[in-house]
C-alpha positions in Angstrom: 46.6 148.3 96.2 44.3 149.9 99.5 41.6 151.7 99.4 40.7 155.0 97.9 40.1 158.2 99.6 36.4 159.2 98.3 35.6 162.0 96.4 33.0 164.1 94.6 35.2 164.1 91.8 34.3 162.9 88.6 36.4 162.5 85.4 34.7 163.3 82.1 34.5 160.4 79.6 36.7 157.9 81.7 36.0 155.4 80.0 36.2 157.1 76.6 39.8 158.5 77.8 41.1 154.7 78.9 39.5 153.4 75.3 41.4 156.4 72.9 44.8 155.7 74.7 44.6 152.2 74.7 45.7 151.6 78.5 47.9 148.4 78.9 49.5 146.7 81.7 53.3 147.9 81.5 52.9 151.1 80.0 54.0 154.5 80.6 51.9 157.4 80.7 51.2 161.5 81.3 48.7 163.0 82.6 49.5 166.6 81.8 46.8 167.7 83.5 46.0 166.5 86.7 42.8 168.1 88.6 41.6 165.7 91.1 43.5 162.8 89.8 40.6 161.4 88.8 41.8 160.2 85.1 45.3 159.5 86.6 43.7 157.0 88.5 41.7 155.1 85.6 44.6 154.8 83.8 47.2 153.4 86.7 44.1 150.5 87.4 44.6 149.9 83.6 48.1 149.8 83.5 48.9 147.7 86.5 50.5 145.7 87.1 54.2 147.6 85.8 52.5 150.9 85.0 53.6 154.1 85.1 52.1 157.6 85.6 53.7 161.1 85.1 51.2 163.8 86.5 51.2 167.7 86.0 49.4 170.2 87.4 50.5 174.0 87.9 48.3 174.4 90.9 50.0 173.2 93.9 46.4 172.6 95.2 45.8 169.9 92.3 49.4 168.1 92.8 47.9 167.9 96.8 44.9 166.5 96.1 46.3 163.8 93.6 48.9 162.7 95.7 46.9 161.7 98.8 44.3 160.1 95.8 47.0 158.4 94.6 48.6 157.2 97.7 48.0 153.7 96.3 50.3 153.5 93.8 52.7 155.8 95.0 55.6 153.2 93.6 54.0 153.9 90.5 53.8 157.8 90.5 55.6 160.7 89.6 53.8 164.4 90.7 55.2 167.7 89.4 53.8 171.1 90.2 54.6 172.7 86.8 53.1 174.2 84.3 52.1 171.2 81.0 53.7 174.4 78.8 57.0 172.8 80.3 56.0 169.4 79.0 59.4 168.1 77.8 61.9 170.0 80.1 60.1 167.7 82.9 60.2 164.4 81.4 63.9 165.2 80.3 65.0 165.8 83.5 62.9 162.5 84.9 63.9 160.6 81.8 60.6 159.9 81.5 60.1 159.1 77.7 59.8 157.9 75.4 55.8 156.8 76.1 52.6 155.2 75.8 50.2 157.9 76.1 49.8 161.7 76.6 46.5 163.0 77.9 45.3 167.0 78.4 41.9 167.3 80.2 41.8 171.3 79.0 38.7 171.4 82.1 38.7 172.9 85.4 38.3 170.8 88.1 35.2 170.7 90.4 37.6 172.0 93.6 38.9 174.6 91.3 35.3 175.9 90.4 33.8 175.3 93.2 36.6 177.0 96.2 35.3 180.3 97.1 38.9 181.8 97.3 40.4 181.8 93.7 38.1 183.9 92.0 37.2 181.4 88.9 33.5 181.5 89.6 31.1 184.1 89.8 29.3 182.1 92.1 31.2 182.7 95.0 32.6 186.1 95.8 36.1 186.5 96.0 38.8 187.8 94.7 39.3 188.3 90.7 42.3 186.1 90.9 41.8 183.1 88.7 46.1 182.0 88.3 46.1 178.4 88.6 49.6 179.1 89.8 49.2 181.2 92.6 53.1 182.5 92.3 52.4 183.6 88.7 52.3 187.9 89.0 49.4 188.8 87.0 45.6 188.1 88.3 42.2 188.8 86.6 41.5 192.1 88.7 44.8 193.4 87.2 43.5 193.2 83.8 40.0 194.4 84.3 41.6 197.5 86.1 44.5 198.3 84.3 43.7 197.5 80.4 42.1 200.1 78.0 38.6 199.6 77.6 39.5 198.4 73.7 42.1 195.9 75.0 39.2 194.5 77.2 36.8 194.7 74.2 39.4 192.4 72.3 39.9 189.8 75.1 36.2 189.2 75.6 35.6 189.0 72.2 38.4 187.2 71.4 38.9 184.6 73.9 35.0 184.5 75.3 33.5 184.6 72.0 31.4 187.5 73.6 29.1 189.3 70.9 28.6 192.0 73.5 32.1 192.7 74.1 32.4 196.2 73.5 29.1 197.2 75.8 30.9 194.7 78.9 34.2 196.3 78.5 32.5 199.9 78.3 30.6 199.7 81.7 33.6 198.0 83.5 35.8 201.0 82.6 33.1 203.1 84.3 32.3 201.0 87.3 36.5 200.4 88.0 38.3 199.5 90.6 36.6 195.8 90.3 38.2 193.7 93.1 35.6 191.0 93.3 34.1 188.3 91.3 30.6 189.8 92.6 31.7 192.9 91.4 32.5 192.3 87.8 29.5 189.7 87.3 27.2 192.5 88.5 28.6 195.0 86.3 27.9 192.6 83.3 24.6 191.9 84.4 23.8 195.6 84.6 25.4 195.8 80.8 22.2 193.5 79.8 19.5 195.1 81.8 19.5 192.5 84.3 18.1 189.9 81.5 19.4 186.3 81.6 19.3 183.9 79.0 20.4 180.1 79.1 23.9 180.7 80.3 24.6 183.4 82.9 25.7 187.1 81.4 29.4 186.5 82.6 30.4 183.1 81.8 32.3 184.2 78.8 34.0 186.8 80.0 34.8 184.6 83.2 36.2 182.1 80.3 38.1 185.1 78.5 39.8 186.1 81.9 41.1 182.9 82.6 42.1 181.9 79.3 44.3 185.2 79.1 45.9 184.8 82.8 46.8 181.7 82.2 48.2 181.7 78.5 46.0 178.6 78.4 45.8 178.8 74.4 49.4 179.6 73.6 50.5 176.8 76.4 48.3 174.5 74.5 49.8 174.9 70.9 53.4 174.8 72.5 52.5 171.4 74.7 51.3 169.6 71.8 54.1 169.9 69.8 55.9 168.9 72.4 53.9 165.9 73.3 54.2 164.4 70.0 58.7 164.7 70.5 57.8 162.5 73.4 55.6 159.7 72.0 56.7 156.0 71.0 56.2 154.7 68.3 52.5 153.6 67.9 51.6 156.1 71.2 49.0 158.2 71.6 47.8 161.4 72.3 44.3 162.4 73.9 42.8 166.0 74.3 39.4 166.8 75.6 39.0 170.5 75.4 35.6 172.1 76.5 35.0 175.2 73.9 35.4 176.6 70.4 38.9 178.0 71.0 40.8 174.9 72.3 39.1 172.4 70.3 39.9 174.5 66.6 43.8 174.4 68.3 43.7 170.8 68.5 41.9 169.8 65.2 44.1 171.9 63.6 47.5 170.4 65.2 45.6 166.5 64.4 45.4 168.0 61.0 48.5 169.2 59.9 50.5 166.6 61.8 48.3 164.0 59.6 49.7 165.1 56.6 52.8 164.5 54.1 52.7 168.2 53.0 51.0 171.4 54.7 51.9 173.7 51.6 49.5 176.4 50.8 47.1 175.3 48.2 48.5 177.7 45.7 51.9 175.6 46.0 52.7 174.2 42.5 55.5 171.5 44.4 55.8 170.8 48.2 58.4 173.5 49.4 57.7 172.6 53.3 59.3 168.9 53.2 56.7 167.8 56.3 56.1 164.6 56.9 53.1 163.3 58.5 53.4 162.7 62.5 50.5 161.5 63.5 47.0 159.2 62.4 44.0 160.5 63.9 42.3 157.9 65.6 39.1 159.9 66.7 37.0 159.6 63.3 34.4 161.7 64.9 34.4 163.6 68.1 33.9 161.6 70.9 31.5 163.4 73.2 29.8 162.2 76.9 26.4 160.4 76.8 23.3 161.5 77.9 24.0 159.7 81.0 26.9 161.3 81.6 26.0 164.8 81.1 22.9 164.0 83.8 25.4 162.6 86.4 27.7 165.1 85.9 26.2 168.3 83.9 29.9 170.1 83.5 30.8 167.3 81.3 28.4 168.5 78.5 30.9 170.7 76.4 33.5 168.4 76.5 35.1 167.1 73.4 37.6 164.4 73.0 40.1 164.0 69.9 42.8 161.2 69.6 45.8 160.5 67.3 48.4 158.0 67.1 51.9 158.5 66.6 53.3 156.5 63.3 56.7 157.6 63.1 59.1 155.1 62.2 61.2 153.3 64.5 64.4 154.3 63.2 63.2 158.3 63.3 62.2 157.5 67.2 65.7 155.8 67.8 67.5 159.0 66.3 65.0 161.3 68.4 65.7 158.9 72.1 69.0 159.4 70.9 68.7 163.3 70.8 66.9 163.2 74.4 69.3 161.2 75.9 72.3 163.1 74.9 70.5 165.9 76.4 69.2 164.6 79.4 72.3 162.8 80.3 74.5 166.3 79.8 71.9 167.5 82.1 72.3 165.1 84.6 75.9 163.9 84.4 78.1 167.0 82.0 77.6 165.6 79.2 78.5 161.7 79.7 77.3 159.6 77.2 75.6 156.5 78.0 76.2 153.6 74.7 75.2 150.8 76.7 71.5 152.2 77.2 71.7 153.9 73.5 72.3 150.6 72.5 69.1 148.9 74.5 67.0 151.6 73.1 67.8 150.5 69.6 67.3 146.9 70.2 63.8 147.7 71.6 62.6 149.9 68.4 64.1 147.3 65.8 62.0 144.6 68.3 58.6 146.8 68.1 59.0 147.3 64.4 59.3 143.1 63.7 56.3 142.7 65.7 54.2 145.4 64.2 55.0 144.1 61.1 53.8 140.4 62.1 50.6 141.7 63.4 49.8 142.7 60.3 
């Protein structure tokens, strides 16, 4: 397969990530989140031989830096600079489902962090951009200069968790225009009287800004749902997200697509008709070891959650089905295909038989 470039990249709970998805040789997989590649590349050595890997990344950077990372098993590869919030408009149009796996790495990636010209870190100064797409319109400086002070109040507090929202957003409103990452993390340090405790006085906000120019949350919530339209039957579906706010989005989707009815409690009969998606696989959260966290000290938030898919062959031959349809009129106006509809049903009625005598 060659050799790999090096790189200072490492991918948080690797091993953890490969385990929860239960990698095999043959199977089909996205990464819908791509960063440096690095947990593309785990799972393409687990999968081979006959795997295959759908990467996503809305920074062209990232899509860059995976491809020449990936050069080995190019054959085996399929890059798209998109954003994951487009999830199954991309592997419509690739015909790229249904599959094995689905993995969201919700972290930024070391290059991301640590490039001086993007404006996510306040350790560099630069610009208060922070768009992981750099052809997306609005950047982090035009929120801190253009929103009320009680709009900036509610995004800190919101989406930072910052208890001193309201004293932040005051004395940037005072200290505006903010172009720089310097700048703004100044300011906030002047909002505490220069005192630091054991995480530096801007980190949330930092968190807040990017979370809001990115529509990282509502992306999330739209992308899992889509994820699980996209999954075989018996695939699975792995997020590690790295605060409060993405982690309570994903428990609560593992949750509700768990269960046979997600009536209020009040409900005297089930009115809603749901029926559960999903097992969750991930009895406990799965976090890095001590080890891990000393190697590689951004990996101590991190939290992984996994769930399988259990709907029934039938219900995923009706949904192909569905996909097809569309994908074909996409491709082709319209033009069925009853050969390959035909295949697909074969397959599901096979994987049902064998499930069935593995138990």
């Amino acid at each position: 397969m060659g050799t790999l470039l090096k790189t200072t990249h490492i991918p948080v709970l690797s091993r953890e990530v490969i385990e929860t998805l239960g990698v095999l040789p043959g199977g089909r997989y996205i990464d819908c989140t791509l960063g440096s590649g690095g947990h593309s590349q785990a799972i393409l050595e687990h999968s081979y031989p006959g795997g295959q890997l759908l990467g996503i990344d809305a920074d062209p950077d990232a899509v860059q830096r995976s491809e020449e990372r990936l050069k080995p098993f190019e054959k085996s590869v399929l890059l798209v600079n998109d954003n994951f919030n487009n999830l199954r408009d991309i592997c419509i149009k690739l015909d790229f489902f249904p599959v094995h796996g689905i993995l969201f790495d919700l972290g930024m990636a070391s290059p991301q962090l640590d490039r001086d010209s993007r404006g996510f870190s306040f350790r560099y100064d630069a610009p208060l951009d922070m768009r992981f797409d750099p052809s997306q319109r609005t950047t982090a400086a035009d929120i801190i200069n253009n929103y009320s002070e009680t709009e900036l109040a509610r995004i800190f507090k919101t989406y930072g968790e910052e208890i001193h929202s309201r004293q932040i957003a005051k004395v940037i409103v005072q200290q505006r225009p903010i172009h720089t990452t310097k700048q703004l993390a100044d300011n906030i340090v002047k909002t505490f009287g220069g005192r630091q405790g054991k995480i530096h006085p801007a980190t949330r906000v930092f968190q807040a800004l990017r979370i809001v120019v990115n529509h990282e949350l509502e992306n999330l919530e739209s992308s899992l749902n889509q994820a699980l339209s996209l999954l075989g039957f018996g695939g699975k579906i792995v997020v590690i997200s790295y605060h409060s706010l993405e982690d309570r989005i994903v428990k609560q989707f593992f949750q509700r697509e768990s269960k046979n009815c997600i009536c209020p409690p009040e409900a005297i009969t089930c009115i809603c008709g749901h029926k559960a998606n999903l097992r969750i696989i991930t009895r406990h959260i799965i976090t890095p070891s001590f080890s891990e966290t000393e190697m590689n000290p951004r990996s101590r938030s991190a939290k992984l959650r996994g769930a399988e898919r259990i709907i029934t062959p039938t219900q995923q031959y009706e949904k192909a089905v569905e996909q097809i349809n569309c994908s074909v009129g996409f491709i082709s106006g319209s033009f069925r295909r009853p050969g390959l509809i035909e295949k697909l049903r074969k397959t599901f009625l096979s994987l049902q038989k064998n499930k069935s005598r593995g138990h």
